[in-house]
C-alpha atoms as an extended CHARMM CRD file, in Angstrom:
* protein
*
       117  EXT
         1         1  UNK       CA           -126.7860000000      -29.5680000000        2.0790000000  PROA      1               0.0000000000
         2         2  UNK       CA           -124.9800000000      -31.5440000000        3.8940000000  PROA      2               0.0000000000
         3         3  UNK       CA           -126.7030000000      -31.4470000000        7.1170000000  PROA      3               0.0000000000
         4         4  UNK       CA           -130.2560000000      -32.4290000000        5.2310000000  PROA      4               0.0000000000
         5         5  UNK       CA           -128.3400000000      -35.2050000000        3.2790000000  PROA      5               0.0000000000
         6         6  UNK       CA           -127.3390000000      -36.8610000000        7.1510000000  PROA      6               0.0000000000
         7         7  UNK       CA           -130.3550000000      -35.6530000000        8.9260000000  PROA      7               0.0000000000
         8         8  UNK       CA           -132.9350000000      -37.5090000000        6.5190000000  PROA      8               0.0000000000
         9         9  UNK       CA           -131.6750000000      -40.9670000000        7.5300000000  PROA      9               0.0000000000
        10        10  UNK       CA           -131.9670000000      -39.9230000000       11.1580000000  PROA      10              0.0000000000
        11        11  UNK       CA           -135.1890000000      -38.2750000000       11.0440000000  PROA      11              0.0000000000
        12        12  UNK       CA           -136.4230000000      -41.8010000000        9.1870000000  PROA      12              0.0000000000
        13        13  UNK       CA           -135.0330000000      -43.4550000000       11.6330000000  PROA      13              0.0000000000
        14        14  UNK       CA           -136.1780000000      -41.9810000000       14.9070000000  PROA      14              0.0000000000
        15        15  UNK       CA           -140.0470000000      -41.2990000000       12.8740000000  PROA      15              0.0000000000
        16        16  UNK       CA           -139.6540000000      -45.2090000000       12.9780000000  PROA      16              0.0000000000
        17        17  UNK       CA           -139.3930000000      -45.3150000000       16.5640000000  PROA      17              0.0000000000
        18        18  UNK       CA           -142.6520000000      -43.6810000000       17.2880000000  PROA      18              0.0000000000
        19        19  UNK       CA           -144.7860000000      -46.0070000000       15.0590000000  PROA      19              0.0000000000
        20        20  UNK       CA           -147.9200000000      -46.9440000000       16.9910000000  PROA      20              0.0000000000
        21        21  UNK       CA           -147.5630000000      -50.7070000000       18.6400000000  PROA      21              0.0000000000
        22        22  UNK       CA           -149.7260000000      -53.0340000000       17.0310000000  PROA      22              0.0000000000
        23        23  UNK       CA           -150.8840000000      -54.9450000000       20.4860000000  PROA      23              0.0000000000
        24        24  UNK       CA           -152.1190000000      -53.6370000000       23.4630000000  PROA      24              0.0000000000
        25        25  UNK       CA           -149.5400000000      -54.5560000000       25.7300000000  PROA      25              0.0000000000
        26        26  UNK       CA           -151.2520000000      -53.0220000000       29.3280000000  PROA      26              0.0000000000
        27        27  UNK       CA           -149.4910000000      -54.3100000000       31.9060000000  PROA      27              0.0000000000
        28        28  UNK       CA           -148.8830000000      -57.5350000000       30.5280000000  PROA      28              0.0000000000
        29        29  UNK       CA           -145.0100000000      -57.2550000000       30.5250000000  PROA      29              0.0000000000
        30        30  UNK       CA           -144.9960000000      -55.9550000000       33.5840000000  PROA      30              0.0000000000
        31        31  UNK       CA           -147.2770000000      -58.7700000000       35.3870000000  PROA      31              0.0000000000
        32        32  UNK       CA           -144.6780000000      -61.3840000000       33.6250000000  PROA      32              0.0000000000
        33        33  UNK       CA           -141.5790000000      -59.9820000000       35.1490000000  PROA      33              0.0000000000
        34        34  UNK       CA           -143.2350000000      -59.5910000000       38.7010000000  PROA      34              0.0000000000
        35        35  UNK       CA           -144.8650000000      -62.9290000000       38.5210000000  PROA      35              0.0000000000
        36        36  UNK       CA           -141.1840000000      -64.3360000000       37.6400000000  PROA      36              0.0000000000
        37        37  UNK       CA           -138.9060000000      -61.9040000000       39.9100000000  PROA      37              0.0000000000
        38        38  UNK       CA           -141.3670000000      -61.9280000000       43.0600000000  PROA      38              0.0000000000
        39        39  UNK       CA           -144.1860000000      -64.5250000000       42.9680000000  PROA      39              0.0000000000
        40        40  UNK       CA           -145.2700000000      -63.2470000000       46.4410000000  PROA      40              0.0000000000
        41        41  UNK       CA           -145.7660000000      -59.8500000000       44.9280000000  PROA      41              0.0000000000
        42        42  UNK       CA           -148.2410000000      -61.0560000000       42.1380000000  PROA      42              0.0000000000
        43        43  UNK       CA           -150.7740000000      -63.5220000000       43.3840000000  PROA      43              0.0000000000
        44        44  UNK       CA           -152.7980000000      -65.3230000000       40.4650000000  PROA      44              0.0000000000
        45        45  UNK       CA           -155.4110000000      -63.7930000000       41.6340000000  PROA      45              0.0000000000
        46        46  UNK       CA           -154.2610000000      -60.3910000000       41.2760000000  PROA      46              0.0000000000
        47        47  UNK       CA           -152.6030000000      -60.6680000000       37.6900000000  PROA      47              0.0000000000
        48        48  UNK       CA           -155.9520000000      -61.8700000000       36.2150000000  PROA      48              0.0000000000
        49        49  UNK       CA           -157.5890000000      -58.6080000000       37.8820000000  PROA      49              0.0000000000
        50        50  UNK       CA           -154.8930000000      -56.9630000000       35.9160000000  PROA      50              0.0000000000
        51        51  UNK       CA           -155.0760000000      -58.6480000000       32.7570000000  PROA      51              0.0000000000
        52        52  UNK       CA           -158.8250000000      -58.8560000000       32.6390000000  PROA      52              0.0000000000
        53        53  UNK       CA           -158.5550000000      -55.0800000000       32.8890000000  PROA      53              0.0000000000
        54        54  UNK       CA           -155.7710000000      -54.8950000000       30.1900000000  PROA      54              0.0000000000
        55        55  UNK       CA           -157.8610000000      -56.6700000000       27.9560000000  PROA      55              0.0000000000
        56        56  UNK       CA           -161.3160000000      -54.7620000000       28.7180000000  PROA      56              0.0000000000
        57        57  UNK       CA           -159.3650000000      -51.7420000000       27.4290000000  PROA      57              0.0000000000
        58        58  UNK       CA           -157.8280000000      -53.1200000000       24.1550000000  PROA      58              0.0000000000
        59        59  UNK       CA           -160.8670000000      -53.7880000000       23.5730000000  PROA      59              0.0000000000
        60        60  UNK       CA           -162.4030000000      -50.7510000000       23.6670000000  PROA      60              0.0000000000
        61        61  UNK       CA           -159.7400000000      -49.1830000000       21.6790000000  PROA      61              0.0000000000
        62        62  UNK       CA           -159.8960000000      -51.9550000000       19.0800000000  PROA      62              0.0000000000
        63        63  UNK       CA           -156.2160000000      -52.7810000000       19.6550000000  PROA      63              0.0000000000
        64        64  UNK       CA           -155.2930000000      -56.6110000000       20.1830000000  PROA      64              0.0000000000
        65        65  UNK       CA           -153.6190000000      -58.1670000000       23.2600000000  PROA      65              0.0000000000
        66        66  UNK       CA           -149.6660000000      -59.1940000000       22.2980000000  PROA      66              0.0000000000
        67        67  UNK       CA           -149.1500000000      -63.1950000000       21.3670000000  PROA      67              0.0000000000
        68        68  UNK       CA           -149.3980000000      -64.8850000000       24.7580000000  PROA      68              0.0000000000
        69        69  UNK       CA           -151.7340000000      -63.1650000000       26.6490000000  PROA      69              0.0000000000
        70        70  UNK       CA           -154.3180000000      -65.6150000000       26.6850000000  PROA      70              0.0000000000
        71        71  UNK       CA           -152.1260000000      -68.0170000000       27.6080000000  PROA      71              0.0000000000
        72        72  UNK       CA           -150.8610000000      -66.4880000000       30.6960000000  PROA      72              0.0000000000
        73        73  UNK       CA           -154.1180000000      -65.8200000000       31.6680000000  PROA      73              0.0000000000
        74        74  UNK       CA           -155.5320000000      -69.3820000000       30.8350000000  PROA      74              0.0000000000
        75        75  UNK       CA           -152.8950000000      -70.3480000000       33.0070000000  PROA      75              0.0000000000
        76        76  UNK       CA           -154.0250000000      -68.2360000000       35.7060000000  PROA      76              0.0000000000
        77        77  UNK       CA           -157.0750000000      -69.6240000000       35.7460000000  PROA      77              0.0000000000
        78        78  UNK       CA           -156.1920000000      -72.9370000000       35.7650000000  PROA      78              0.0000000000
        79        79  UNK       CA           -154.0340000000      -72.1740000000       39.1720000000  PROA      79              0.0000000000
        80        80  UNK       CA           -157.0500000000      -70.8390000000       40.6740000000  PROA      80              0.0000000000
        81        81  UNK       CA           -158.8610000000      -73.8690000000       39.7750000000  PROA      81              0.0000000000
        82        82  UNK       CA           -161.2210000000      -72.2780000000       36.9300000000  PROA      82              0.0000000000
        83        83  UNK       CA           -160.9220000000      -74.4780000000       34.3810000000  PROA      83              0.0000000000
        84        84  UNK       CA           -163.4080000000      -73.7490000000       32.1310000000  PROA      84              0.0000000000
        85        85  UNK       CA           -162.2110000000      -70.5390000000       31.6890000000  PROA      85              0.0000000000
        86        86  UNK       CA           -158.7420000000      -71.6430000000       31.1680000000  PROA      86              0.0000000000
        87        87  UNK       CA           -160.0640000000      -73.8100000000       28.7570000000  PROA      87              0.0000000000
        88        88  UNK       CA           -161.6070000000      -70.8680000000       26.8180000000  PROA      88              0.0000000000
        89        89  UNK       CA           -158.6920000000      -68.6460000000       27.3590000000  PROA      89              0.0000000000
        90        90  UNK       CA           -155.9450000000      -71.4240000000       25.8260000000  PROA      90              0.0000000000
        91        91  UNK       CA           -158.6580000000      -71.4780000000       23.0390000000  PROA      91              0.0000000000
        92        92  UNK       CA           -158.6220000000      -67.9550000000       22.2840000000  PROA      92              0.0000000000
        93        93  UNK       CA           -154.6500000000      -68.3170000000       22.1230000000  PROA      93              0.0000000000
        94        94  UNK       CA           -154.5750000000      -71.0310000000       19.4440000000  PROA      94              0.0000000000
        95        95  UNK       CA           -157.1950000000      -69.1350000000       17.1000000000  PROA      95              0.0000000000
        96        96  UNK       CA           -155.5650000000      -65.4680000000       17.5250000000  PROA      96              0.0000000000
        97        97  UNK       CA           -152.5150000000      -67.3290000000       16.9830000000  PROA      97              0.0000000000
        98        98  UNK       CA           -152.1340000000      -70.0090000000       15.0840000000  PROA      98              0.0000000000
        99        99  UNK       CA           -148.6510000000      -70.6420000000       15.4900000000  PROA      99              0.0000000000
       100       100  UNK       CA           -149.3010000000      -72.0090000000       19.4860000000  PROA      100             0.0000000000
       101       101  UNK       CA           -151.3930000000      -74.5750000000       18.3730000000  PROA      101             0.0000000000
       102       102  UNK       CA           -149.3040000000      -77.4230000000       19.3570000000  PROA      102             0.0000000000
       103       103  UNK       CA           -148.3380000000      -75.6290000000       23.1060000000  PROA      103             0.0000000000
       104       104  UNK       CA           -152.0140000000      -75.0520000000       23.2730000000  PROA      104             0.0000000000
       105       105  UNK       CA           -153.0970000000      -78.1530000000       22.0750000000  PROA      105             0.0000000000
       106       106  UNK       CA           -150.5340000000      -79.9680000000       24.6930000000  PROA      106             0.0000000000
       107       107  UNK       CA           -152.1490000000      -77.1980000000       27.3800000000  PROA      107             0.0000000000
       108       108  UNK       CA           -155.7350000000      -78.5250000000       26.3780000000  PROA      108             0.0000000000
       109       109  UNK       CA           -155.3970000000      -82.0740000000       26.5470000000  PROA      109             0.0000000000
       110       110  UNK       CA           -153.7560000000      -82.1160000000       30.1980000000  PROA      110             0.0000000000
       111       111  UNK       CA           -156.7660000000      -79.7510000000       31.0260000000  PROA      111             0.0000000000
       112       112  UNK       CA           -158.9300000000      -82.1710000000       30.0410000000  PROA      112             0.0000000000
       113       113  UNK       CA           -156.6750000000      -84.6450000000       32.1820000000  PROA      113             0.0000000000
       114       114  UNK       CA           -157.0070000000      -83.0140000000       34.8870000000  PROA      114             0.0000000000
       115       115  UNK       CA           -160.7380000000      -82.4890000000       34.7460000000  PROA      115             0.0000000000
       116       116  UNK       CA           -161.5660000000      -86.2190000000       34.1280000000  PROA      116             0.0000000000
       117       117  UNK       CA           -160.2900000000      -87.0770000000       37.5130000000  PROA      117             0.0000000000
């Protein structure tokens, strides 16, 4: 009796451990920590090939892409000089998450800074 009496709150606890994620997280971590720990290992370029990917997939699952996502990859895209799809991608950010609105609002207006020149 014992046993079942210390073995429920374990059970519980590792049952917890296996609950499904609610983002789709791809590669997304991963892509951050190269990007960070060897630039010259993860070329803009090649993380938005990666996250594009990433986020064709959650899609198709119906999963969502973690808090952000579309702000790396706006800023991606602004690095590779496509700024209207940084634009959309900051955007997405600030109306999937509501919280980033002033980053993303910051983000936006230097955008549009940049692109009045």
């Amino acid at each position: 009796m014992l046993r079942l009496v210390l073995g429920l709150p374990v059970a519980a606890l590792l049952a917890g451990c296996t609950a499904p994620s609610l983002y789709s997280w791809g590669h997304y971590e991963e892509v951050i920590y190269t990007s960070y720990r060897a630039p010259d290992k993860a070329p803009p370029e090649r993380q938005i090939e990666v996250l594009e990917a990433d986020f064709q997939k959650a899609q198709a699952h119906g999963k969502a892409v973690p808090p952000g996502f579309h702000a790396h990859l706006g800023y991606l895209y602004y690095e590779t000089g496509h700024l209207d799809a940084a634009r959309h991608e900051f955007e997405t950010e600030k109306a999937l998450f509501p919280e980033s609105t002033v980053f993303m609002d910051r983000l936006l207006i230097n955008l549009t800074a940049v692109e009045g020149k």
